[in-house]
Every structure is written in C-alpha cells, then in structure tokens.
N, C-alpha and C positions, 0 to 999 in steps of 0.2 A: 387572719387572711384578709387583704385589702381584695375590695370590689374594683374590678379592670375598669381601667376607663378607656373607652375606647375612643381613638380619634383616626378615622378612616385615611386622611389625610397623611397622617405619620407614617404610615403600615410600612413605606419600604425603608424609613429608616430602621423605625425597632428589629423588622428581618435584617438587614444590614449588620447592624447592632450584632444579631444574636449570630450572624455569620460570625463577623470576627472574632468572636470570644470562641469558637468551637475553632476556626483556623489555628487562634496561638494556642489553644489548650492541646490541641493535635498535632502541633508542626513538629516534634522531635520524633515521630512515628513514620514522616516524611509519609504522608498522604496523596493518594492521588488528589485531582480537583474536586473542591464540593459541589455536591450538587444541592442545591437549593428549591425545596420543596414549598410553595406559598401556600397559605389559607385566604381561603373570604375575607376582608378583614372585619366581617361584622354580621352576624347572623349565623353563627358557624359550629356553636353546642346543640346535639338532638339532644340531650336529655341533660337536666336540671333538679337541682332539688332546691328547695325554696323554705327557711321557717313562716309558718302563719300568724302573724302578730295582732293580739285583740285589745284595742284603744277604747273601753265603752262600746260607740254602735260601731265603731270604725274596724276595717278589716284590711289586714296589707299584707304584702309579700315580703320578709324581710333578709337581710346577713347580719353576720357580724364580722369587726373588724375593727382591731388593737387601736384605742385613745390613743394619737402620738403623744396627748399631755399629760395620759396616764397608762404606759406599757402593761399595767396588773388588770387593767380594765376592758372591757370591750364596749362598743358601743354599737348600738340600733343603726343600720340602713335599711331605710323604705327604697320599696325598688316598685315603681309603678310599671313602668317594663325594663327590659334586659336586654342588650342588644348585642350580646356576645350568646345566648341562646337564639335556636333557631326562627323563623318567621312564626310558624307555626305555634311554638311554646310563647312569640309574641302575642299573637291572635289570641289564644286563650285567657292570658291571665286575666285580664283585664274581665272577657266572661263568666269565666269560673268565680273571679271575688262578687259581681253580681248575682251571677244564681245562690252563692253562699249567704250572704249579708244578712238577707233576711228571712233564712228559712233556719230553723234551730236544730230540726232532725238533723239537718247537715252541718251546719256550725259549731255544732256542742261541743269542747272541748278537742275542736280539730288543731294539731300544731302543726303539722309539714305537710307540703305536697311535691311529690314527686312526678317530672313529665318524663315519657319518651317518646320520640318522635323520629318519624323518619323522611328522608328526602322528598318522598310524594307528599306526605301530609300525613300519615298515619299518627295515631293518638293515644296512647295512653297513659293516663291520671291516676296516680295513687294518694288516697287520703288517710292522714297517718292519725291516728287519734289515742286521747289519757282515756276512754271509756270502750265499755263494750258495744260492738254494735249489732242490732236487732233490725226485724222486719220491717219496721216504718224506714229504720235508714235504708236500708236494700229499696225500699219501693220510689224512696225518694233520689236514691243514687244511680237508679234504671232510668226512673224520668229525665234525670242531668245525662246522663250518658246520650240519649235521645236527642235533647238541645243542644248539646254542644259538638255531637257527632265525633264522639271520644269513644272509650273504653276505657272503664272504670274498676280499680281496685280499690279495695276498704281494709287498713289494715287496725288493729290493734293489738294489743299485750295475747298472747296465744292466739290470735284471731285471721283469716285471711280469708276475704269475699273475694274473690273473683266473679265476677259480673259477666264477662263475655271470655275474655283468652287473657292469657297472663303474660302475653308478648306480640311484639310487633313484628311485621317484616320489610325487612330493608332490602332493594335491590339495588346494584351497586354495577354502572356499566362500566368497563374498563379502558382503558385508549385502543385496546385492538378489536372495541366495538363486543366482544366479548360479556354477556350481563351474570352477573351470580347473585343470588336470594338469601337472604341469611334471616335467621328468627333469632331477636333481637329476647333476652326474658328479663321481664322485671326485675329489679332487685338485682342483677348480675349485671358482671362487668361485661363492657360492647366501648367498641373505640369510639368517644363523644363529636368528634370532628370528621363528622362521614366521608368528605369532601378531601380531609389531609387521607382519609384509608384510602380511600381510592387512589392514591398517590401511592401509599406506600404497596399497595398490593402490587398494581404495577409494575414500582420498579422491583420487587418482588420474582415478580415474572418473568421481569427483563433478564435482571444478573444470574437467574438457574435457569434460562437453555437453553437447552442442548445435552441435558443431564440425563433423556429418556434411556440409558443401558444403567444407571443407579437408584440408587433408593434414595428415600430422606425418610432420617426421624425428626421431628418438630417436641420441642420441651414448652411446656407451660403455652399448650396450644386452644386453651381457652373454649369457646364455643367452633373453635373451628376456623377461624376469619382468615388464616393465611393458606391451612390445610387445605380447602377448599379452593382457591385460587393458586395454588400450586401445584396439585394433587397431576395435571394432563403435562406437567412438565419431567415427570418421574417414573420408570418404573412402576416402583408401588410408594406408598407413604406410611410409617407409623407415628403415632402423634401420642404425646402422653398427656395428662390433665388431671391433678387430685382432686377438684372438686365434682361433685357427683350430679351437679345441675348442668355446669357446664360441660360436664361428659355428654350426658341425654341431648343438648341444644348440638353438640359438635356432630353427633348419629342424625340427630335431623338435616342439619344441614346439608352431610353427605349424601343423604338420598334425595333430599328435594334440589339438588344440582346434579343428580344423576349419576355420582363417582362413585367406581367401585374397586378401585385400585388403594384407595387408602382406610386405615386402621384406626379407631383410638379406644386406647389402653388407660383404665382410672390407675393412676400410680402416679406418684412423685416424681422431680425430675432424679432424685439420688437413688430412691427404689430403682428404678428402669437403669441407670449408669452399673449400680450393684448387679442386676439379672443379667446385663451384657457381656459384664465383665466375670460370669460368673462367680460372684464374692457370695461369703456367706454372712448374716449379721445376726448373733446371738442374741436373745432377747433374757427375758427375767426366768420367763420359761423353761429355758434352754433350747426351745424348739430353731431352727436355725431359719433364715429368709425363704431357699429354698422350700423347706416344710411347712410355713406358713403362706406364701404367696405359692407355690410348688400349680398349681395346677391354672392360674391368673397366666403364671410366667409360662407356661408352655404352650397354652394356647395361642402366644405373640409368636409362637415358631419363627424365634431368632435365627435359626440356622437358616431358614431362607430369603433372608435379607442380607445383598450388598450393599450397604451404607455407604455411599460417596459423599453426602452434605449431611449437617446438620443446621437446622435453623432452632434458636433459642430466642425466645422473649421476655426474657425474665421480669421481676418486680423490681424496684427502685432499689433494691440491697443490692442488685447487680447478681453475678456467680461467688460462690466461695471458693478458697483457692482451687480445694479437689475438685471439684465440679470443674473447673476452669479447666484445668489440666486434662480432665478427660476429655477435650473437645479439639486435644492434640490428634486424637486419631483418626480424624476427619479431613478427608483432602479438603476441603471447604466449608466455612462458616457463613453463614448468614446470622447476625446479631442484630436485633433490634430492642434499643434501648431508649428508656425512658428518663434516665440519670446519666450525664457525660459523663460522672466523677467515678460511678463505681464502671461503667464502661472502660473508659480510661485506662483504669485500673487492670480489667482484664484484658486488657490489646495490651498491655506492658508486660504483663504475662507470661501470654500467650506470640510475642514477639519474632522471639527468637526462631520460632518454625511454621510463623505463618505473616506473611503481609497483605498489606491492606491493599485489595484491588480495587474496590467501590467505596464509595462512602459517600451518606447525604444526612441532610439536615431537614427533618420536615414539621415546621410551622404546628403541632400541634391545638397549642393554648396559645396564640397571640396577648397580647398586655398584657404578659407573663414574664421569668427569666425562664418557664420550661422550654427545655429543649427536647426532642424525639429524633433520637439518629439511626442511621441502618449502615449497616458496614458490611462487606462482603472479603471474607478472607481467604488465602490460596495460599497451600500448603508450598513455601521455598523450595527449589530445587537446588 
C-alpha cells in the first residue's frame, strides 16, 4: 500500500479524475446526472492506525509500502505527521512519541498505536504490545491519559485494559440542522471520513422521503450509522448485522437518538433473505433454519412489516447473484457501495426491473482510486 500524498492544491482534479472513471464505467446503464460528493482534502481520517518503529533511542510512527525497485519487498516510512488523519490524531502523535521515548513501562515492546477521534476532538489511543501488561503499566498509562487528555486502551495477546470507555462519540449535524450521536467502539468498523458520512447520510435522507406509509429493512447495517438517520423517514425499520459488537453499538445508538420505530436483528444478510422468504436450510443436524433460529426469527414478526425499500451496504465482495436477485422484490433500492466493480456488477443484474433514479459519488479516501457510490433504484413500470 503507498502512503497518499497529499496535495491540497490538485484535490479538484483527482475528484474530476475519479468522476470520469465512474461516468464511463456507468454510461451503458444510462444514469441520471452524478452527483459529486467532496472531502476536506486534508485532515479528513478520525481514526488511524500507525506501526511503532524502534531505532535504538529513536521512536516513530511508521507504514509500509512495496520497493518499486524491488516488488517482493517493502520498505519503512517514517511518518512524523499525517495529513490525511484528522487535526487531532495530528496534535497527538508528535505527544504521544514524547511521553513514550523515555519511559520504558510504556515503551516496552509497544508496536502499533491505534487513534480514534472524533469531529469535536474526542480521543481515543490504543497501545498494541509483544508483552503482558501489569500494574505499573496501567499506573503509568492513567498518567498519559491525564496528559494528553485522551483515553486509553492497552491491548495485548489475550489482554485488554480499558482505562476509561472503549469508545467515542461522534455527533454528526446534518444539512436540515438536524444532529445524531453515534458511539464510535474501538476495534470496530465506523466510516473513517466523518465529514464524507455526513454527506452520505443526507443524501440518504434526501432520496427516502416521503416513504413514512412503508417499512425498510437495512442489510449489513453495522453500528447503526444509516439506521439511525433514516429511521423518522419510515414507518418502522428492521436492520440486520452478524456481528455481535456491532449489534450492542447499533441498540445504543437507537436509544441515545431516541428512536423507537426501528429494530436490529444479529443474523446475516442470507439468514434474514432465508426467514423472509420462508426457505428452510438443512444443516449436519438435520435440524432445519426454522428449528434452529425458530424463536430469533419470530420475534422479528415479519408478518408485520410492509417492506417498500431496502437499503444494503455491503463489503467490497459486492452481493452474490442470489442475494442480488432477492432485492428484485423491493420497489426500491438504496445501495451503498464501497467497490464500483462489484456494484457494477449488481445494477447489471438487477437491470432489467429496476433503474437508476439517483446516483452519486462520495470522495471517501482522497489520494486514492477508492471510490464510495450510492445509488437509489425504482422498481420500472
């Protein structure tokens, strides 16, 4: 992976740049106009992770990033600061290697540090270490917490100090003035460019309403980030999410924004497609999905959900065909993708019985080729 270089300067062409590539990779779909979503073009990662590299006394933040003169190899960058991480995770590093240098309780065998950070200024430092860590470290990583006005975790091999909270929170105001709170957890995924979510939540917002006589389900709906933000445009909501951290952050969030109109269900996006569709899936068992999930799945009392949209966010694999095809029975798609190619792939599809009403482009990772698209689809008449 090459370290972005950033050059403030360039920023509308590389957007330009990355408009036209998504134009001709999209034109035979016959798309409405893009809309072009910008970032900052500098200061625009809350959260980083960083290896810790040790020179003798010397101590630095480092990456890595392929030799061009030797492709098998990698090479060391020292990063004194970062200017595609936020102001904030700038402020620190340069403190955090001081208070480290020369104290050994805390530098022993430390290799990575992870920041998260939020648009006010919030703090939190993970110190990732080859050793176990004890009391003198905790007494001495209470004191740095103090200094540097952070909160600090200490992790090692089975090991995890939590010092104060194991997450941050992010508020997030929207263009109709509108603010939502979300609790950011270490170690979990949270969209790194706070400033493009707010962008995308919005248009979000914008393209579903008028939707309040239906429902939405949301797939791969994470801690919540869209759930949340879309939740007063609906009916009701149900949201699915296999992971079991980001289940518990997605129930916080709903109650500290106050919604009570929407749901999330821990199940897969194929589990939940299966319970809808009432399929059965045999296991080694023999016991059938039903019989295994049987009392999960009835508590989502499906039969009282009219499903008008669904919104998916999938992982960079994109959907697979069936998944894709179940999303025919949706007057409406909302897609938010992370990969053009496997996107792409599912709007070719999914063609034939839905067209592309919206669609944009939102700036993600600048000095990048990533692209982050949203699409909003409307079942043909």
């Amino acid at each position: 992976m090459a370290v972005p270089v950033v050059e403030p300067e360039r920023y509308s062409q590389q957007l330009e740049a990355k408009r036209d590539i998504i134009l001709r990779r999209f034109a035979h779909l016959d798309p409405p106009s893009l809309e072009v979503f910008a970032s900052p073009p500098s200061y625009f990662r809350q959260r980083c992770e960083f290896r810790l590299w040790h020179e003798g006394d010397d101590l630095f933040y480092a990456m890595f990033e392929v030799d061009a003169e030797d492709p098998s190899s990698k090479k060391i960058v020292r990063l004194d600061q970062y200017s595609v991480a936020s102001q904030r995770i700038n402020e620190l590093m340069p403190q955090l290697i001081e208070a480290l240098r020369d104290d050994p309780a805390l530098r022993y065998k430390l290799f990575q540090v992870d920041f998260l950070t939020t648009l006010a200024g919030e703090a939190l430092v993970t110190l990732i270490y080859h050793r176990a860590l004890d009391d003198d470290w905790e007494q001495k990583a209470r004191a740095l917490q103090v200094r540097l006005d952070v909160m600090i975790i200490g992790r090692a091999r089975k090991q995890r100090r939590v010092l104060e909270r194991d997450h941050v929170w992010e508020r997030l105001a929207l263009d109709d003035e509108r603010e939502f709170v979300y609790q950011q957890v270490e170690n979990s995924f949270t969209q790194p460019n706070a400033q493009i979510n707010r962008k995308m939540l919005t248009w979000a917002r914008d393209v579903t309403r008028g939707s309040q006589q239906g429902d939405l389900v949301e797939l791969y709906c994470g801690n919540g980030n869209f759930t949340v933000a879309l939740a007063e445009n609906f009916r009701r909501v149900l949201a699915t999410e296999i992971s079991r951290t980001a289940v518990a952050s997605a129930q916080i969030n709903l109650t500290a924004n106050g919604i009570d109109n929407a749901v999330v269900a821990r199940m897969s996006a194929e589990e939940f497609a299966q319970a809808l569709a009432n399929q059965k899936l045999d296991d080694k068992s023999g016991e059938t999905l039903g019989e295994r999930k049987g009392r999960r799945v009835s508590a989502m009392a499906l039969e009282e959900y009219a499903f008008t949209t669904v919104l998916v966010d999938p992982p960079r694999a994109g959907l697979d065909e069936h998944s894709c095809e179940q999303l025919r029975d949706y007057s409406r798609i909302v897609y938010i993708s992370c990969n053009p190619q496997t996107l792409l792939n599912n709007l070719e599809q999914l063609n034939n019985t839905h067209a592309i009403a919206r669609f944009a482009l939102f700036d993600q990772f600048p000095w990048t080729d990533h692209c982050e698209c949203g699409v909003l689809l409307e079942r043909r008449v």
